[in-house]
C-alpha positions in Angstrom: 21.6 7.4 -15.0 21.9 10.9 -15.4 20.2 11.1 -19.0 17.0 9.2 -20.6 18.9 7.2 -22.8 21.0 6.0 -20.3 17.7 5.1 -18.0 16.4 2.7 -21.1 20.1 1.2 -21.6 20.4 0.3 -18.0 16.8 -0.9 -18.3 17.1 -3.3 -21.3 20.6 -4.5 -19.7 19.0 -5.3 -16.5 16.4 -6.9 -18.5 18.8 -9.0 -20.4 21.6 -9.9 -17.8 18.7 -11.7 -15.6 18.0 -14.3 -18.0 20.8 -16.2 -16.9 20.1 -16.7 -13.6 16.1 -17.3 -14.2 17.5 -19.9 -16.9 19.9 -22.0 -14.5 17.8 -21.1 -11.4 14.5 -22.5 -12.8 16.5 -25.6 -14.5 18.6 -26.6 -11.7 15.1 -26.2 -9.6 13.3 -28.6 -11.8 16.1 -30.9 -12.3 16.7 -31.5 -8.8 12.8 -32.2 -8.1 12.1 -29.5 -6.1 9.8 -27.7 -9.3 7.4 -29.0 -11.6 8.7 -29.2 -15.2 5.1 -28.5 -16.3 5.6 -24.6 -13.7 8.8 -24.5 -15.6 7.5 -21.3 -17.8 5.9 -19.7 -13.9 8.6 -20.1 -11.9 11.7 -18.9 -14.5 8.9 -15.7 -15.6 8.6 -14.9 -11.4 12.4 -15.5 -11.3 13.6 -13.1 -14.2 10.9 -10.9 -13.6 12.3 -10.5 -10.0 15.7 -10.4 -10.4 15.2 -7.6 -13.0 12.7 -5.3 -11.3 15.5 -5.7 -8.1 18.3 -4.1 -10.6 16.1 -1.7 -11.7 15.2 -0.8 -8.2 18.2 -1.3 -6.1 20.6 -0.5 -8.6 20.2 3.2 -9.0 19.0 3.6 -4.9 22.9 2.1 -4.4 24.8 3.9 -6.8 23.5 7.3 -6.5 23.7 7.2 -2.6 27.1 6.0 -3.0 28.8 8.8 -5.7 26.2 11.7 -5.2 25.8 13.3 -1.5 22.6 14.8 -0.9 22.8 18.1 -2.4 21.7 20.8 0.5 18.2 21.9 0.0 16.5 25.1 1.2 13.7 24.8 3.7 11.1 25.0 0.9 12.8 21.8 -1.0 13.2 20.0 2.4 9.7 20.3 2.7 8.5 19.5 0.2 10.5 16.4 -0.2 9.5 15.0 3.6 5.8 15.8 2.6 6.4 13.8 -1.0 7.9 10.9 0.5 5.1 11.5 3.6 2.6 11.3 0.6 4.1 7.9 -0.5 3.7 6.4 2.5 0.2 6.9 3.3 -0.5 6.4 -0.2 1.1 3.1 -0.1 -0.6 2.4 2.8 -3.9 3.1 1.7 -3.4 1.2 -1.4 -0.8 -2.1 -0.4 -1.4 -1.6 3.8 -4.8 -2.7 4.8 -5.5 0.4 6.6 -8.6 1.3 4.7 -11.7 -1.0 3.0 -10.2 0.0 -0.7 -7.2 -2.4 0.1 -9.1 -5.1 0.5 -11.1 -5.2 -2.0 -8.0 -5.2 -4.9 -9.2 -2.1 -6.9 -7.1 -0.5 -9.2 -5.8 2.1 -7.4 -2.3 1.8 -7.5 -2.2 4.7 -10.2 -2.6 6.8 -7.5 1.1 6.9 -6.2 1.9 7.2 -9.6 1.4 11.2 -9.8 3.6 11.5 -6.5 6.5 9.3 -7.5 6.6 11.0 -10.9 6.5 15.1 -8.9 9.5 13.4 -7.2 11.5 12.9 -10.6 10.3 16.2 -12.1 11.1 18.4 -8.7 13.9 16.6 -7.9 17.2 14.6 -8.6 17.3 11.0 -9.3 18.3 10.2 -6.3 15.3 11.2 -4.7 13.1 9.2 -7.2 15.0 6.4 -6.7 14.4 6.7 -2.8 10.9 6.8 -3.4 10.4 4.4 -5.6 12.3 2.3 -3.3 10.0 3.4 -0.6 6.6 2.7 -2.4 8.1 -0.6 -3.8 9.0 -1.9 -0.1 5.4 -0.8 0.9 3.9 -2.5 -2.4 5.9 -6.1 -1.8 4.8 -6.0 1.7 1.2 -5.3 1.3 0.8 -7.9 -1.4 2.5 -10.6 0.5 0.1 -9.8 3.1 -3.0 -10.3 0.8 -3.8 -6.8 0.7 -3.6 -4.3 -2.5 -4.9 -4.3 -6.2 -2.1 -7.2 -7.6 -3.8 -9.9 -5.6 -4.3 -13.1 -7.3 -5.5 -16.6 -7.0 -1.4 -17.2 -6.1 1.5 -15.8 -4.6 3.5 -16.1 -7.6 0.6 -14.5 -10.0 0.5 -11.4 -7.2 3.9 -11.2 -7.0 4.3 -11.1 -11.3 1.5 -8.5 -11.4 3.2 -6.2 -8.9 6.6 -6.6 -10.3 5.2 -5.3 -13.7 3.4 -2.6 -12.0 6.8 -1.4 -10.0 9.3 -2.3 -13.2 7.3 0.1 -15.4 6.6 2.8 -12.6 10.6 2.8 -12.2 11.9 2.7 -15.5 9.3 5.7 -16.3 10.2 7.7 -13.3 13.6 7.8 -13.4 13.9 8.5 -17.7 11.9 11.7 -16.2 14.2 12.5 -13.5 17.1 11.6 -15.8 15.8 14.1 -18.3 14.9 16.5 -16.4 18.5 16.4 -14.6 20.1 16.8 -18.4 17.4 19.7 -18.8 18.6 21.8 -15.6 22.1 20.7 -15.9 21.9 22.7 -19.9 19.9 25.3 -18.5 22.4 25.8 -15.9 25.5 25.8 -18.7 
């Protein structure tokens, strides 16, 4: 995912490819009796909604660990990248974790990781965005589940839709921007 284009591609295949499991997941659920036919719509929207915001998260966060190395950063980049991913854990504390009132109390304020998870893509590779997307996400998915965060609903299954939205479109904006502005350094560089 080292250009825009390719970002959006990956994005609408990952969005595509899931349908298949949602479809024989949900049915074979239902069939069997362990789902109501009438949740049929819930349950295959939670399940393709999952199993696409997973690709779009653990895809990239596998394959660039796996082909790129970490490229060797000066002390000033090192820095700064401990203090961004610092950032995104106290942020995601603040706003999934518990730790202050605001998390109780489900106000939007998830938009507030958003400026740090989007200086990642613009500083940095996507390989860093992806970690810190990955980072926020695991934060986000464990402070819902624990009833704490702005994607809180009535359910389980409505919080867990919300927040999937939230983190699908946060990753597949973040890393278009790191991918284009990896194409940008890589032509300023030729």
């Amino acid at each position: 995912c080292d250009r825009p284009q390719d970002v959006f591609k990956f994005a609408l295949v990952a969005a595509t490819s899931t349908t298949i499991s949602a479809s024989f997941g949900a049915t074979s659920l239902a069939l069997a009796g362990f789902a109501d036919w009438t949740h049929y719509g819930a349950l295959w929207l939670t399940w393709w909604l999952g199993d696409a915001t997973g690709d779009l998260v653990f895809t990239p966060l596998v394959v660039l660990w796996s082909v790129g190395l970490p490229r060797r950063w000066s002390r000033k980049e090192a820095t700064e990248v401990g203090v961004l991913f610092l950032l995104l854990v106290l942020l995601g504390g603040v706003v999934f974790g518990g730790w202050l009132e605001i998390s109780s109390r489900n106000y939007p304020i998830p938009f507030v990781c958003g400026p740090i998870v989007i200086w990642t893509a613009f500083r940095f590779r996507p390989l860093e965005t992806a970690t810190g997307i990955f980072i926020l996400s695991v934060i986000a998915v464990w402070g819902t589940l624990r009833g704490f965060g702005p994607f809180v609903r009535e359910t389980e299954n409505q919080s867990l839709i919300a927040l999937q939205l939230w983190i699908a479109v946060l990753t597949i904006t973040a890393m278009a921007l790191s991918a284009g502005m990896a194409e940008r350094r890589r032509v300023e560089e030729e």
